[in-house]
KEZA-922679 format. One line per field, with one value per atom (N, C-alpha, C): residue number from 0; residue in one letter; x, z, y. Coordinates in Angstrom, 3 decimals. Example, Ala and Ser with C-alpha at 12.3 -4.5 7.8 and 13.67 -1.06 7.14 Angstrom:
BEGIN
num = [0,0,0,1,1,1] $
residu = [A,A,A,S,S,S] $
east = [13.190,12.300,13.200,12.850,13.670,12.900] $
up = [7.800,7.800,7.800,7.080,7.140,7.870] $
north = [-5.690,-4.500,-3.300,-2.250,-1.060,0.030] $
//
This chain:
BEGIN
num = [0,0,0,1,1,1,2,2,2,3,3,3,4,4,4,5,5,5,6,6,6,7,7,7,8,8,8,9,9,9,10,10,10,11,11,11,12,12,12,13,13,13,14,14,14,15,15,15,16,16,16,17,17,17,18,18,18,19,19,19,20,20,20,21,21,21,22,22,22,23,23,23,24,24,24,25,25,25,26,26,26,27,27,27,28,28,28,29,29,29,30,30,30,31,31,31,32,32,32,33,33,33,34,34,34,35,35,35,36,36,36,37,37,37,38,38,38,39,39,39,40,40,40,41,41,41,42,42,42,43,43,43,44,44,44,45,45,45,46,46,46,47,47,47,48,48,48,49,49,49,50,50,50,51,51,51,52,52,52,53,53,53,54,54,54,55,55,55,56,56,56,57,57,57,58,58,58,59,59,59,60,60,60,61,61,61,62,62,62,63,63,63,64,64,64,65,65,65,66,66,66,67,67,67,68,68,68,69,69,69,70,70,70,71,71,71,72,72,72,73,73,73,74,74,74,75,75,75,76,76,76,77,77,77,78,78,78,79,79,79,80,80,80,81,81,81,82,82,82,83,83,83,84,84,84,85,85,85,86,86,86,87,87,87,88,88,88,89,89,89,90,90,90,91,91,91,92,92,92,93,93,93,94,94,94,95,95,95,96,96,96,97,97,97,98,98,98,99,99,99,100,100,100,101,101,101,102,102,102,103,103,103,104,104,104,105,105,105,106,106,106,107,107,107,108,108,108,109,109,109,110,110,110,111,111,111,112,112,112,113,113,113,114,114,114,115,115,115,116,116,116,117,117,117,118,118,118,119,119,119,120,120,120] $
residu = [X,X,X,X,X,X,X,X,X,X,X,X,X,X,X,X,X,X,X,X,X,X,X,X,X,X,X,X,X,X,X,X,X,X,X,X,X,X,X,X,X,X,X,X,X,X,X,X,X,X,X,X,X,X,X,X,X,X,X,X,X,X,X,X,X,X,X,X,X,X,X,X,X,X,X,X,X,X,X,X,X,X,X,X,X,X,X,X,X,X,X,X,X,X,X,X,X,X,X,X,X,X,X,X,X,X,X,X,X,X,X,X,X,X,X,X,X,X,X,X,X,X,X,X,X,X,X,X,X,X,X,X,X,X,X,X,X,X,X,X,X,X,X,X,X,X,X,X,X,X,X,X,X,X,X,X,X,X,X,X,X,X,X,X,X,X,X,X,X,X,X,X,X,X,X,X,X,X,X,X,X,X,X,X,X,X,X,X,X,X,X,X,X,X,X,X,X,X,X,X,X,X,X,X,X,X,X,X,X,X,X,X,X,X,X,X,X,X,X,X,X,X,X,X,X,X,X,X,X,X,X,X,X,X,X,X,X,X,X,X,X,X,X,X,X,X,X,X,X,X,X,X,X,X,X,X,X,X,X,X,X,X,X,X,X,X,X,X,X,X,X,X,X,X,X,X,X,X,X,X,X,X,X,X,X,X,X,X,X,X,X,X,X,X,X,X,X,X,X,X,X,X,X,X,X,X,X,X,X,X,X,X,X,X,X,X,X,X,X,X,X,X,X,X,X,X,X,X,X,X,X,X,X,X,X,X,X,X,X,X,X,X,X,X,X,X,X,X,X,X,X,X,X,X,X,X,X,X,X,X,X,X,X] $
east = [47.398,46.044,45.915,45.097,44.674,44.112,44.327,43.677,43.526,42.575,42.472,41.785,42.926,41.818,41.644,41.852,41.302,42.699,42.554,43.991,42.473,43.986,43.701,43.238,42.608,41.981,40.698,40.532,39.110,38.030,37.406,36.250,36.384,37.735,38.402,37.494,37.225,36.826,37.346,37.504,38.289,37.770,37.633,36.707,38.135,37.113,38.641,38.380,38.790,38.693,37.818,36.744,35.445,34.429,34.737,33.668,33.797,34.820,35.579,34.769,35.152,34.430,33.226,32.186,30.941,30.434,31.033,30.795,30.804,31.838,32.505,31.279,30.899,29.748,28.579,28.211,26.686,26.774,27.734,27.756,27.237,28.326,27.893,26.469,25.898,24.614,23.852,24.185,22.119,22.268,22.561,22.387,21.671,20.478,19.434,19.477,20.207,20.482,21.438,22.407,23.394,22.972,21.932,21.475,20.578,20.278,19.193,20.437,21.364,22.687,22.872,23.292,23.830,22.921,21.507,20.871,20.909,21.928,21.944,23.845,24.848,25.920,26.554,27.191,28.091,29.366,28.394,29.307,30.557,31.485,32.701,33.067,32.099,32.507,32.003,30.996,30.462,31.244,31.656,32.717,34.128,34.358,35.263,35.046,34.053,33.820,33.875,33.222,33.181,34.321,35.231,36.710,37.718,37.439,38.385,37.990,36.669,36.866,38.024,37.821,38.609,40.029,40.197,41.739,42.320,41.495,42.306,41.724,42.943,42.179,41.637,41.891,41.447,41.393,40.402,40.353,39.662,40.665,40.160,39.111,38.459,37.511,37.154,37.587,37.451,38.098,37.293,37.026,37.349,38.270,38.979,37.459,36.824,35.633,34.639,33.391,32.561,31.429,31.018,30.020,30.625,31.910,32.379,32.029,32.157,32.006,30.972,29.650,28.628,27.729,28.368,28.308,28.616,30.101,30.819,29.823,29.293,28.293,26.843,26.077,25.253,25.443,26.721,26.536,26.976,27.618,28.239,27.280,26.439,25.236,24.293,23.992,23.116,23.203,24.540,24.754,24.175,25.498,25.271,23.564,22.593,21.696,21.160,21.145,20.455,21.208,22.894,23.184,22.729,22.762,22.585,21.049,20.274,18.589,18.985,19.576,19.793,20.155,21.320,21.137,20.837,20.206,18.647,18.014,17.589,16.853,17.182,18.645,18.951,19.096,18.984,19.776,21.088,21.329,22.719,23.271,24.752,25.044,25.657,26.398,27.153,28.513,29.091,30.582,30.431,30.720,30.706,32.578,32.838,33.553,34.930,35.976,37.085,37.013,36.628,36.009,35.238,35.082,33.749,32.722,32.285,30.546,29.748,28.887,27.300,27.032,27.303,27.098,28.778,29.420,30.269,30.193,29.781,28.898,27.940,27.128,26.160,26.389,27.537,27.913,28.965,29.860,30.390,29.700,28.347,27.469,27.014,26.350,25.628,27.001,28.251,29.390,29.194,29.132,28.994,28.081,27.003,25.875,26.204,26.484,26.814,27.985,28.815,30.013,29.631,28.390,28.170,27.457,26.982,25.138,25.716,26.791,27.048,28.128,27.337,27.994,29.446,30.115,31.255,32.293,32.893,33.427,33.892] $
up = [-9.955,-9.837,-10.522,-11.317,-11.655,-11.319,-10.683,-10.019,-10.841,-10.825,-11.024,-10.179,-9.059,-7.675,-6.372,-7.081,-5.864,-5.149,-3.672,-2.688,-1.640,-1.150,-0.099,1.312,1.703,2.957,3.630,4.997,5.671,4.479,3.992,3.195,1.718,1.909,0.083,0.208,-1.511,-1.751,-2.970,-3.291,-4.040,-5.067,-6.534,-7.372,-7.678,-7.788,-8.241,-9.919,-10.334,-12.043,-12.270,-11.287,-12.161,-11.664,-11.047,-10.758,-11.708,-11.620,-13.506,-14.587,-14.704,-15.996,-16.329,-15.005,-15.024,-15.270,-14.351,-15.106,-15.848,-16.608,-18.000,-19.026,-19.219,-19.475,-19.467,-17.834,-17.814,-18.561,-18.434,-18.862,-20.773,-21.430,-22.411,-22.733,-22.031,-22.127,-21.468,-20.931,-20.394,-20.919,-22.041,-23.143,-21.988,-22.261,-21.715,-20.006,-18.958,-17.679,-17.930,-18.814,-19.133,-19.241,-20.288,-21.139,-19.776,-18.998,-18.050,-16.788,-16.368,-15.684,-16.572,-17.662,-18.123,-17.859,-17.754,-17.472,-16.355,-15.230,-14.462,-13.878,-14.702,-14.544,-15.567,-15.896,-16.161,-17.596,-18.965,-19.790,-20.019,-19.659,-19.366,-18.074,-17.270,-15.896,-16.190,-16.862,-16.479,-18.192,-18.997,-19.584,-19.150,-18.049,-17.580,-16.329,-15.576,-14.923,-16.058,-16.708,-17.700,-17.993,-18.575,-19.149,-18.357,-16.675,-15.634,-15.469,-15.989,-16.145,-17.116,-18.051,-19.265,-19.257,-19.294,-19.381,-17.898,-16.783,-15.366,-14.867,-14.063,-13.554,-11.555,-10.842,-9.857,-10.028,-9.694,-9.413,-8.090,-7.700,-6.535,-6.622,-5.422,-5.859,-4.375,-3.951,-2.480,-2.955,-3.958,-4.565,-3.165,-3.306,-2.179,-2.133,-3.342,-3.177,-3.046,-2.079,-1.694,-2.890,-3.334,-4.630,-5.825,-5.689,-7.024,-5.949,-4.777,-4.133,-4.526,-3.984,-4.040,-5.501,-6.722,-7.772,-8.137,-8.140,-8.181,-7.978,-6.677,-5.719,-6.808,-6.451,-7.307,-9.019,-10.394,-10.951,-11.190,-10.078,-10.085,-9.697,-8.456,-8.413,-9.252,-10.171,-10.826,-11.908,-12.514,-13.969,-13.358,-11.966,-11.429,-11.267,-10.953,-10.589,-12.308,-13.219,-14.321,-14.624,-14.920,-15.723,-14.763,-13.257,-12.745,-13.079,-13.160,-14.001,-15.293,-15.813,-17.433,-17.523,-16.634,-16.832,-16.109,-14.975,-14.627,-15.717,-16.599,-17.711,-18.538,-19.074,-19.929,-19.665,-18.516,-18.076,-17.642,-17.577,-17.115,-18.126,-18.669,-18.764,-19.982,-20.469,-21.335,-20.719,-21.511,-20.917,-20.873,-19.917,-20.425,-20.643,-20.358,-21.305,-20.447,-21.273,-20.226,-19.727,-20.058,-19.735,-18.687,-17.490,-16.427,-16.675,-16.067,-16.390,-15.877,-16.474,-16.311,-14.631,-13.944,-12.642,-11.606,-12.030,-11.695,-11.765,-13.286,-13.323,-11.943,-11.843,-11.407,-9.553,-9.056,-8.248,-8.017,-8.804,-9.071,-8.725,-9.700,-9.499,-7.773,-7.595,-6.141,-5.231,-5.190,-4.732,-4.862,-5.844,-6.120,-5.860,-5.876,-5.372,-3.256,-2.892,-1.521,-1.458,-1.304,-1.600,-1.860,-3.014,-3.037,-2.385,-1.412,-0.671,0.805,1.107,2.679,2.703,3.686,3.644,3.848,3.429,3.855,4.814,5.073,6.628,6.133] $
north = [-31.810,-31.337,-29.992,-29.581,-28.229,-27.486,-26.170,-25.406,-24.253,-23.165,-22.084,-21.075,-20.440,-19.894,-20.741,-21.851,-22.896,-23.159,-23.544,-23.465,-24.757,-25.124,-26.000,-25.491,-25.727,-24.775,-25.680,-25.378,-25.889,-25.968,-27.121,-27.160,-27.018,-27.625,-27.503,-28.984,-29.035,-30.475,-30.652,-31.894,-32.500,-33.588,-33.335,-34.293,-35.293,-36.426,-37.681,-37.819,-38.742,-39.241,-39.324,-40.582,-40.525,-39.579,-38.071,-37.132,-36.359,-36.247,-34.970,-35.669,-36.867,-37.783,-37.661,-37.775,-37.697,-36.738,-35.767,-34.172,-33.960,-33.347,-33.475,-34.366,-35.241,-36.054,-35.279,-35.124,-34.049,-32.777,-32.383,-30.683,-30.964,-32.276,-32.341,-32.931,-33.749,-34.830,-33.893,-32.549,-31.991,-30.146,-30.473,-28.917,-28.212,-28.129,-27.443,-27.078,-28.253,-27.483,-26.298,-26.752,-25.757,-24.430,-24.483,-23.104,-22.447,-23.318,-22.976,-22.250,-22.596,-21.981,-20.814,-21.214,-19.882,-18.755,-18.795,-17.678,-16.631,-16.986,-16.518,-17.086,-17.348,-17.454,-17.129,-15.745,-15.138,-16.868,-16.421,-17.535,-18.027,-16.696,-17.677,-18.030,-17.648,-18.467,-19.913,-20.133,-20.997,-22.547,-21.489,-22.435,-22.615,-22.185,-22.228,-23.470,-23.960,-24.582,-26.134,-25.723,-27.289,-27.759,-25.820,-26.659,-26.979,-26.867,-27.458,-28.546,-29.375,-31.395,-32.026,-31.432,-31.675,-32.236,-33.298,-33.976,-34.300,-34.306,-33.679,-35.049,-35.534,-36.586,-36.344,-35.275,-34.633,-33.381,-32.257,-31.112,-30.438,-29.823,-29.163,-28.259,-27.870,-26.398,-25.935,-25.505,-24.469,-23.040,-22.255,-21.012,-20.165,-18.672,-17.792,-17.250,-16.763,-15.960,-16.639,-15.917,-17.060,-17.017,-16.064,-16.022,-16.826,-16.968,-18.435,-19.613,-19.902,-20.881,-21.362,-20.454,-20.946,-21.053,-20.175,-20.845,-22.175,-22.045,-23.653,-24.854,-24.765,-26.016,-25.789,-24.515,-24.889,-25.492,-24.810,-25.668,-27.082,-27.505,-28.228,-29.579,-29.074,-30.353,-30.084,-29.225,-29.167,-30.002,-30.071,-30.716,-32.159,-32.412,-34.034,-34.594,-33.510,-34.436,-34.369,-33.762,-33.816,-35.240,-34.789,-36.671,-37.771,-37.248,-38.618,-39.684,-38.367,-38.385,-39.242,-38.253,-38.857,-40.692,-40.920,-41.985,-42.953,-42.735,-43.641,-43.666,-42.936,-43.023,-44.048,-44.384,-44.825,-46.163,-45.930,-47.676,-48.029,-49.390,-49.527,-50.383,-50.475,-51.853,-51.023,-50.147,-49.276,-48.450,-48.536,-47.671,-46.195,-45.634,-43.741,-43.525,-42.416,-41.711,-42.532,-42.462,-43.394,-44.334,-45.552,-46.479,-47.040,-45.481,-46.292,-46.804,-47.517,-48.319,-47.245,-47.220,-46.665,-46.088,-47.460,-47.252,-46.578,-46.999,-45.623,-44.426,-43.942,-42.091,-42.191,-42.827,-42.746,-42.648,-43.562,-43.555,-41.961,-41.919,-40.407,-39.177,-39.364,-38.394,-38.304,-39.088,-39.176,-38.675,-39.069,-38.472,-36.880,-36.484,-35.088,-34.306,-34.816,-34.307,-34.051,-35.189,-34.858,-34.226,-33.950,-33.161,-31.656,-31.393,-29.947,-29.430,-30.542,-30.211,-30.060,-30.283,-29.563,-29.021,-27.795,-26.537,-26.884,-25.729,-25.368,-24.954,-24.606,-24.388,-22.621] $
//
């Protein structure tokens, strides 16, 4: 697993293959949430969040500091609900990145989205 900061602890959470994937995906497929984060998240924090999807097939994230925490969660459901948008849009019935189906992101996503949406311990 790859960590940077992140340790196992009450309210660690844990992305699997296809949440990294999906991510990794949104961050590239929604430019504009991005540019819209970056306005108010510090740029290499916030390329640094993208480049911990990258190649990993789980990553942890229960951040020691709580202002990365609660960064982390916000961009982290933010990308998810834009791709998960994105591809409702597009439809189903296409491979995304690594060979999940359409509806795996999509299922991934909605994973992620709950995962970042309750609180922490």
């Amino acid at each position: 697993m790859k960590s940077f900061g992140f340790e196992k602890v009450p309210g660690f959470v844990e992305l699997n293959d296809a949440e990294c994937c999906a991510l990794e995906q949104g961050f590239k497929n929604n430019p504009r949430i991005k540019n819209q984060l970056a306005d108010s998240v510090d740029k290499g924090r916030l390329d640094l969040y993208e480049d911990e999807l990258a190649n990993t097939a789980n990553l942890g994230s229960r951040p020691k500091d709580k202002t990365v925490e609660d960064e982390a969660k916000t961009i982290y459901s933010q990308i998810a609900k834009a791709e998960l948008a994105r591809l409702v849009e597009v439809g189903d019935g296409f491979k995304c990145a690594h060979g999940h189906s359409s509806e795996e992101h999509k299922e991934a996503l909605q994973s992620v989205v709950r995962k970042f949406s309750q609180p922490v311990n």
